[in-house]
C-alpha positions, 0 to 999 in steps of 0.5 A: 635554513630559512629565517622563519626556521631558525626564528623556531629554532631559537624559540624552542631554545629558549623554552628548554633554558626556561624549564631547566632554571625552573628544574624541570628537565626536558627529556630529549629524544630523537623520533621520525614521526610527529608526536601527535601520529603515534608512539612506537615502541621498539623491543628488540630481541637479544641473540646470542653475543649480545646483539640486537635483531632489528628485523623483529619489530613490536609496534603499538600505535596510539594515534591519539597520544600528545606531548601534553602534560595531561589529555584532551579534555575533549577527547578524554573518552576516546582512548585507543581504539584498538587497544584490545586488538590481539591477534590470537581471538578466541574461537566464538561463533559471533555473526556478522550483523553489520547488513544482515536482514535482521535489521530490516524493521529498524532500517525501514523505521529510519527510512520513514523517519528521515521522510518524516523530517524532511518533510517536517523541518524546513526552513526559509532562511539564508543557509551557509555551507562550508567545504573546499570541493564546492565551485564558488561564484554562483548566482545566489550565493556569498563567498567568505573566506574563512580565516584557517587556511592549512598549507601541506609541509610533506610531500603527496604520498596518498597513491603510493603503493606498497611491495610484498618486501616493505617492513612493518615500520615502513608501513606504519610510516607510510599510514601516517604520511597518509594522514596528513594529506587530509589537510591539503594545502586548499583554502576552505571556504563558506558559502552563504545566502543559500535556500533550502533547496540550493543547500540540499543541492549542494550536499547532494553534489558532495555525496556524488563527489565523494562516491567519484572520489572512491571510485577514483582510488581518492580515498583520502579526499572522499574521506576529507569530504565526509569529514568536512560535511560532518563539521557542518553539524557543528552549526546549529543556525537557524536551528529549525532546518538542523534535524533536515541537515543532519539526515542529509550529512548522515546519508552522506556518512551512511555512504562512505561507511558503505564503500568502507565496508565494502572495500574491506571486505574484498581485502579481507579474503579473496582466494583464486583456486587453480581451476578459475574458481574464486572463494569469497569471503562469507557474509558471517565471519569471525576476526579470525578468518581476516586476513592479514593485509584485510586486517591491516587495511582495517587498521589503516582506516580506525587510524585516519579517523581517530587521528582526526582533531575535532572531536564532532567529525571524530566521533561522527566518522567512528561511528561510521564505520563502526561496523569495520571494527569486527575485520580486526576483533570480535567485539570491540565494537560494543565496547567502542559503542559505550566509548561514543556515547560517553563521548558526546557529553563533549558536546556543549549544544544540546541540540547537536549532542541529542542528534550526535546520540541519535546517529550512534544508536543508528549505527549501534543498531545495525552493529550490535543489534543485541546491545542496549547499555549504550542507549541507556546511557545516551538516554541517562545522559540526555535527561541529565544534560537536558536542563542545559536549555534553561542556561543563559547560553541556549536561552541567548542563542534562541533569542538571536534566530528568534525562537520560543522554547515552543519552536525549540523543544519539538527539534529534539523530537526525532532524536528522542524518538530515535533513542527510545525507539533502539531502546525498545528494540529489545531491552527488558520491560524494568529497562523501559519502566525506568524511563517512565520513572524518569518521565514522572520525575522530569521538569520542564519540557523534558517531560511532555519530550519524553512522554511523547518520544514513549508514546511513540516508540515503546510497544503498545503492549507494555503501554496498555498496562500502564495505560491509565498512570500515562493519562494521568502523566499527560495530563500533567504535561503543560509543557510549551510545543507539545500538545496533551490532545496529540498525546491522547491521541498516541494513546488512544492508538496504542490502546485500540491496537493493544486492549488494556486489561478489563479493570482499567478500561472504565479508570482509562476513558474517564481519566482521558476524557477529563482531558479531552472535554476541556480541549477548547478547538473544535477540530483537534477536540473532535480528531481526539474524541473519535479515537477514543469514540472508537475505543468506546464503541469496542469496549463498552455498551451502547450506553456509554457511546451515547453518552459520549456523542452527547459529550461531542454534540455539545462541543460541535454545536457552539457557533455551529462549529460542524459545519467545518468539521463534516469528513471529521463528523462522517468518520465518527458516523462511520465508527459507530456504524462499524461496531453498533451492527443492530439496527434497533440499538441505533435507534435507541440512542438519542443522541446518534440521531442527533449527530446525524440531523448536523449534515445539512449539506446536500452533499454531505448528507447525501455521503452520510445516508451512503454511508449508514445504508451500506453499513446497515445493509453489510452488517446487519446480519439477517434480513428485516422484517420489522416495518419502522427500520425498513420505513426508516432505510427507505427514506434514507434510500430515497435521500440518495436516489433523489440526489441523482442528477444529470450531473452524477457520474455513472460510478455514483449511480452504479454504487446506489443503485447498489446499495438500494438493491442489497436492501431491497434484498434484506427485506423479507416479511416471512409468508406474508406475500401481500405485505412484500409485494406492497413493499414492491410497490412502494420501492417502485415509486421511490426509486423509479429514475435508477433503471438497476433497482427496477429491474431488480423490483421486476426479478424479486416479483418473479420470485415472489410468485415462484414461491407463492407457486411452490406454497400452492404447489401448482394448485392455485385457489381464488385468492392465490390466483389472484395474487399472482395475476397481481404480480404479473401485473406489476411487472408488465407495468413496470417493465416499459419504464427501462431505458434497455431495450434488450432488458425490457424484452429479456424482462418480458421474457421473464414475467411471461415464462412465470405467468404461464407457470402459474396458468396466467394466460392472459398476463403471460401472452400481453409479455410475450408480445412485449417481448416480441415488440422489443425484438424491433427496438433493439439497436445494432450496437450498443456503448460498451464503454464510455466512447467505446461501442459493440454488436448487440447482435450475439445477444439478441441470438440468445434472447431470440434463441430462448423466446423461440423455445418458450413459443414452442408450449405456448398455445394460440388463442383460437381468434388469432389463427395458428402459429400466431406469436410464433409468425409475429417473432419470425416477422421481427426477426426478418425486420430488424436490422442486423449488424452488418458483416455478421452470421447471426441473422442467418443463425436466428433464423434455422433456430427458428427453423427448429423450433417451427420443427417442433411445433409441427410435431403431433405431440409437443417436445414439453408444455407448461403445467397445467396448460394445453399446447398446440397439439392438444388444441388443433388436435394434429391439424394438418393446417398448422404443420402446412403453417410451420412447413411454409414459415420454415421453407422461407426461412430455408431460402433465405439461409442458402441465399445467405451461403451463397452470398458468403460463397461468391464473396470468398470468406470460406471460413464463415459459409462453413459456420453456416453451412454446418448449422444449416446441417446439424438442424437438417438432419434433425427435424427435416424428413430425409426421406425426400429426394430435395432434402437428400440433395440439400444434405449433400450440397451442405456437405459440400460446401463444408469439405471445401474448407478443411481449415475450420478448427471450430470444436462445435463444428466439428462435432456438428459434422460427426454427430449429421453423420452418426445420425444420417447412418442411425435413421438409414438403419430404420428406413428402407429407403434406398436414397438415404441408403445411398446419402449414408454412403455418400456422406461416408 
């Protein structure tokens, strides 16, 4: 035996002949564990003669028991925690809701939270962090030994294995082996002179040894690591960084209670059949179901916990692993719930005892969902205890980091929030109408903490009703760190989302407005006053609204504080605008055109008069017809159109163009056509620099003379002709200003159609020859996107297509000569420069083919009403059939020399496109009767049953439908060489 054993030895002597000459007797007794491990009771069982079975062994385990005279004054709430542990559970059906998706709501609430403190509680001060698994040594930090070092006297027994055959007793021993190894014989150490973000680092690395650790099978050190995080919560310095250090030692508990968990759950119940299948344990179970060896490790993990000394890291790490307690028994989980909370009133900081309440209803809520009595009693217990920050031991510790009360008491704010957030999970409205009791019975800051914490967490729906007793409560919270405007405005969301009943809304808004027109800073002044604009301008009548803009207009203008304030100014624009749809009750209140007059900026105002032009044009419900709104937005359309410049982007003359296009759209006089031209006329001169709305003007006059055209009913008198050839008119002015020239001529295409419809001859030929002009200036390509051009080719097919069809009824004046407009298109189309390596010049021109086809008919396919075509002027003519015949052989020619070209250049696919269009239009308008048509028909189909490949749909169908027609006019003719082509052609 050592010296420093015998020197113990005698001590203990010596304290024995102390008790017994003062007669307390020491009762002795021979144990193998440490007092602190347990106490086990021995039963033994007699048999028969008298001697004892010592295999049956009953074994109570109370890790918290001691040799003292009387308990733990730290610990007095703990207790056992599986004193009601029995194996024989009643047969309930009570579901696992450990991690269920019933908590889905909570965790993204805590998700959110934690985002919100990390964000929110930073700090720039010298951080200290304590552990003995980090490296030292690193450049910015300061290594301090701490003055407790632990030295191991037992032997390492933490990866010792366990046989089938090992008795109770041996593995009772080998548990408590187990929990001293979590105080190895490792010096542990502080590490100071951190920043934030080296610290945050720090605890991250320790979150990532920990789940190493368990990875690993070092339980007991992934263990030690969580606890030696959880004493981390212990240090309060510097007290603005504590709420961002307990959510990152909370992920890290988070953590390990889910490897626990986990890990439990695989030894709870894993059972292989013979076949190979494998049944795993479910995810609702019941105590019941556990298996043993599940329910012994379960054991083994409440043990190690509770044996843990310090009551901080005991209670972080029970709570933990809350979730585990229903491996063993149903519910001693809820009954641990209200152990914990009681425990915290341990806790002698505040501060640290309000973020130790919060982490239990955070696990309480995944746990027991279904429970609140814990959380009204961490509540109860926080509003009692609170007063603690009046004492001289919080007002000291303040005054050494050099906080105000206004620093400190918004550090309570998540925890609050947190609690009463659990709280209004699911506790009855009497629960929650208590805590507004005692919100009316606070002093201190514990008031205006608690009404902020209710604002945010109780539903809206319970809030609403007591809407104006909580406005009265606000606005006696004077309280430093809590703001009575950013209260207001938690009330105001509230009552948006949530309507308070009819009889106190008038009570509501005059008792928060009394607070809110005495808010002295214009920005947090006007942040309030638009919430409750909003809930005015909802509940409320136009009266009202102006009053409070008058209200808001007073407090702005001093020292022109709107000039600041611009976004905040437009948003209470935009609310008003939102609710107040009519445009006459706009304009009836004063004080709304006076709030408009502050945007003096260019481009505010220019983003305001966006903003009331798109309001008044989508919510308007009906069209306008009252001259001073329409004279009025046409000003504001103005403002816009003469902001843009050079410098606008093409997304900002895209949206106002569109706006001033949906009001152009609003505006209708009813019948009065003259005043809606005149109109017309105005918005032309307004807005002539944005292309879309002219083009817009131009189409609205187009239907300006439709309608006039269907009043008259294609009888037009003097007057209603003349208005029309006013209209067209207008269009032909206002057409060349375009930039577009594939717009002008699709325009001039447009007014020339109208004005032949209602008999304007004149007008309708100047826009057809615009049209035809136009055909010259369009370019090959066009700027699809920015840097991105495209062919401009396939458009021009169609507008050609559809000019060629119109020039089909439009007669020639008798001093131009046959065929004029018609030779003036065909001429541009032969001039314009096609896009290169395309089909659609040769395809423009058998359109034009058909449509000289048609012209050289007796009678016209159709004519416009009341206007005499071709056919009636020339009488059958012969000299414009031989005018057509010479214009369509040209344009044959140069078709076949087309195919050829793509023949002797082999791209087959392409020749048969054109070779099948060529068909189509020969059998329909030629006269087959000819031997050089019939030779042509046969070479084109030829040239097509080259290429078998095409999978063209039109194609195909141009080729049966050539066929079907061939064999329809063989039928009608006698002519033996058509027979014949019918024949060949088959």
């Amino acid at each position: 035996m050592t010296t420093h054993s015998v020197k113990m030895h005698y001590e203990w002597k010596s304290a024995v002949i102390d008790f017994e000459s003062q007669k307390r007797p020491l009762q002795k007794r021979l144990v193998t564990e440490h007092p602190l491990q347990g106490v086990i009771e021995r039963s033994l069982k007699s048999t028969q003669g008298g001697s004892h079975d010592s295999s049956r062994i009953k074994i109570r385990m109370d890790p918290l028991s001691s040799s003292l005279d009387g308990p733990d004054p730290l610990s007095q709430f703990l207790g056992d925690p599986l004193s009601s542990v029995s194996t024989n559970v009643k047969d309930r059906d009570l579901i696992d809701t450990a991690f269920t998706k019933d908590n889905n709501v909570s965790e993204e609430h805590w998700t959110n939270l934690r985002k919100q403190i990390l964000a929110r509680f930073t700090t720039n001060k010298r951080l200290t962090i304590t552990s003995s698994f980090l490296q030292f040594g690193e450049k910015g930090g300061k290594v301090v030994p701490s003055r407790r070092r632990v030295v191991k006297t037992q032997s390492n027994t933490t990866n010792r294995g366990r046989s089938q055959g090992t008795t109770m007793s041996e593995r009772v021993r080998l548990r408590l082996e187990q929990l001293d190894d979590l105080e190895e014989d490792v010096e542990v150490r502080e590490l100071g002179g951190l920043s934030q973000e080296e610290f945050t680092a720090r605890i991250d690395t320790l979150n990532d040894m920990l789940t190493e650790a368990w990875k690993t099978d070092q339980r007991v050190r992934a263990l030690k690591i969580a606890i030696q995080c959880a004493k981390l919560l212990g240090d309060v310095s510097p007290s603005q960084f504590y709420p961002t250090k307990f959510v990152l030692v909370a992920d890290i508990l988070d953590n390990l209670a889910s490897l626990i968990y986990t890990r439990l759950r695989e030894k709870a119940h894993t059972q292989q059949h013979q076949n190979g299948s494998v049944t795993t344990f479910p995810e609702h179970f019941k105590s019941a179901m556990v298996s043993e060896d599940g329910q012994e490790t379960t054991r083994n993990w409440l043990y190690k916990v509770a044996s843990i000394r310090e009551l901080l890291p005991r209670l972080y790490l029970e709570a933990a692993i809350l979730p585990c307690y229903k491996f063993v028994n149903d519910n001693e989980h809820e009954k641990a719930l209200v152990r914990l909370s009681a425990m915290v009133k341990g806790i002698a900081n505040p501060l640290v005892a309000a973020y130790a309440r919060m982490y239990i209803c955070h696990v309480g809520v995944k746990a027991a969902p279904k429970q609140s009595q814990y959380v009204v009693d961490s509540i109860e217990d926080f509003i009692l205890t609170f007063k603690q920050i009046e004492g001289p031991t919080v007002s000291a510790e303040l005054g050494l980091q050099g906080l105000s009360l206004a620093d400190y008491l918004p550090l309570f704010s998540p925890a609050v929030n947190w609690l009463l957030h659990c709280l209004a999970r699911n506790a009855p409205h009497h629960i929650l109408q208590s805590v507004l009791r005692h919100c009316e019975s606070a002093l201190g800051g514990n008031q205006s903490l608690l009404v902020s914490g209710v604002l945010n967490s109780f539903p809206p729906s319970f809030l609403t009703m007591r809407a104006v007793p909580l406005s009265q409560l606000i606005a006696g919270c004077c309280d430093p760190g809590f703001s009575q405007a950013t209260m207001m405005q938690q009330l105001g969301q509230c009552v948006l989302e949530e309507a308070p009943p009819e009889h106190n809304q008038l009570p509501l808004l005059n008792s928060v407005w009394k607070v809110v027109s005495h808010i002295k800073d214009p920005a947090v002044y006007l942040s309030t006053a638009q919430i409750w604009l909003e809930f005015t301008t909802t509940h409320f009548t136009p009266t009202e609204v102006n009053t409070l803009l008058g209200d808001l207009l007073k407090h702005l203008t001093i020292n022109r504080a709107y000039e600041q304030l611009y976004p905040q100014l437009l948003t209470c624009v935009q609310i008003v605008l939102h609710r107040i749809h009519h445009f006459h009750t706009l304009y009836s209140m004063s004080n709304f055109q006076q709030l408009l007059g502050l945007f003096q900026r260019d481009s505010v105002g220019v983003e305001v008069t966006r903003c009331v032009v798109q309001a008044l044009v989508n919510q308007h419900e009906g069209s306008l017809s009252d001259p001073t709104p329409i004279a009025q937005i046409l000003t504001l359309c103005s403002t816009m159109h003469d902001s843009v410049n050079a410098l606008t982007t093409e997304d900002e003359r895209r949206q106002i163009t569109h706006l001033i296009n949906a009001f152009i759209l609003k505006v209708d006089f009813g019948i009065d056509f003259e005043q809606q031209l005149d109109f017309y006329v105005e918005a032309r001169g307004a807005f002539s620099n944005l292309e879309g709305v002219l083009v817009n003007l131009v189409q609205c006059v187009c239907h300006l003379t439709m309608l006039t055209f269907r009043g008259v009913r294609g009888h037009h008198s003097g007057k209603t002709a003349a208005f029309v050839r006013a209209c067209a008119a207008y269009c032909y002015i206002t057409i060349p200003s375009l930039g577009t020239p594939s717009k002008r001529m699709q325009l001039y295409l447009l007014a020339g159609q109208v004005a032949y419809v209602n008999q304007c001859l004149g007008q309708g030929d100047a826009c057809l020859k615009g049209a035809i002009r136009e055909v010259l200036s369009v370019p090959a390509t066009v700027e699809a996107e920015i840097g991105k051009t495209k062919g401009s080719s396939s458009q021009l097919l169609q507008l050609v297509c559809s000019l060629a069809s119109t020039l089909v009824a439009i007669p020639d004046a008798p001093d131009t000569g046959a065929l004029y407009l018609m030779r003036g298109l065909v001429t541009a189309v032969k001039s314009h420069s096609w896009q290169e390596g395309k089909d659609e010049k040769a395809l423009a021109y058998i359109t034009l083919i058909r449509a000289l086809a048609a012209v050289a008919q007796e009678q016209l396919p159709y004519h416009f009403v009341q206007v005499e075509g071709n056919d009636a002027m020339y009488g059958g003519d012969p000299r414009l059939a031989e005018e057509a015949q010479q214009l369509a052989s040209g344009l044959l020619q140069d078709v076949l020399h087309h195919i050829q070209t793509l023949e002797a250049s082999g791209q087959g696919g392409r020749m048969v496109t054109v070779a099948l269009h060529l068909l189509w239009c020969v059998t329909n308008c030629a006269d087959l009767n000819e031997d050089s048509m019939q030779d042509l028909v046969l070479h084109l189909i030829s040239l097509a049953c080259q290429n078998t490949t095409a999978d063209n749909k039109f194609l195909v169908c141009s080729y049966v439908q050539s066929k079907t027609h061939l064999r329809e006019r063989a039928k009608e003719s006698t002519n033996e060489g058509l027979c014949k082509l019918v024949t060949k052609f088959a």
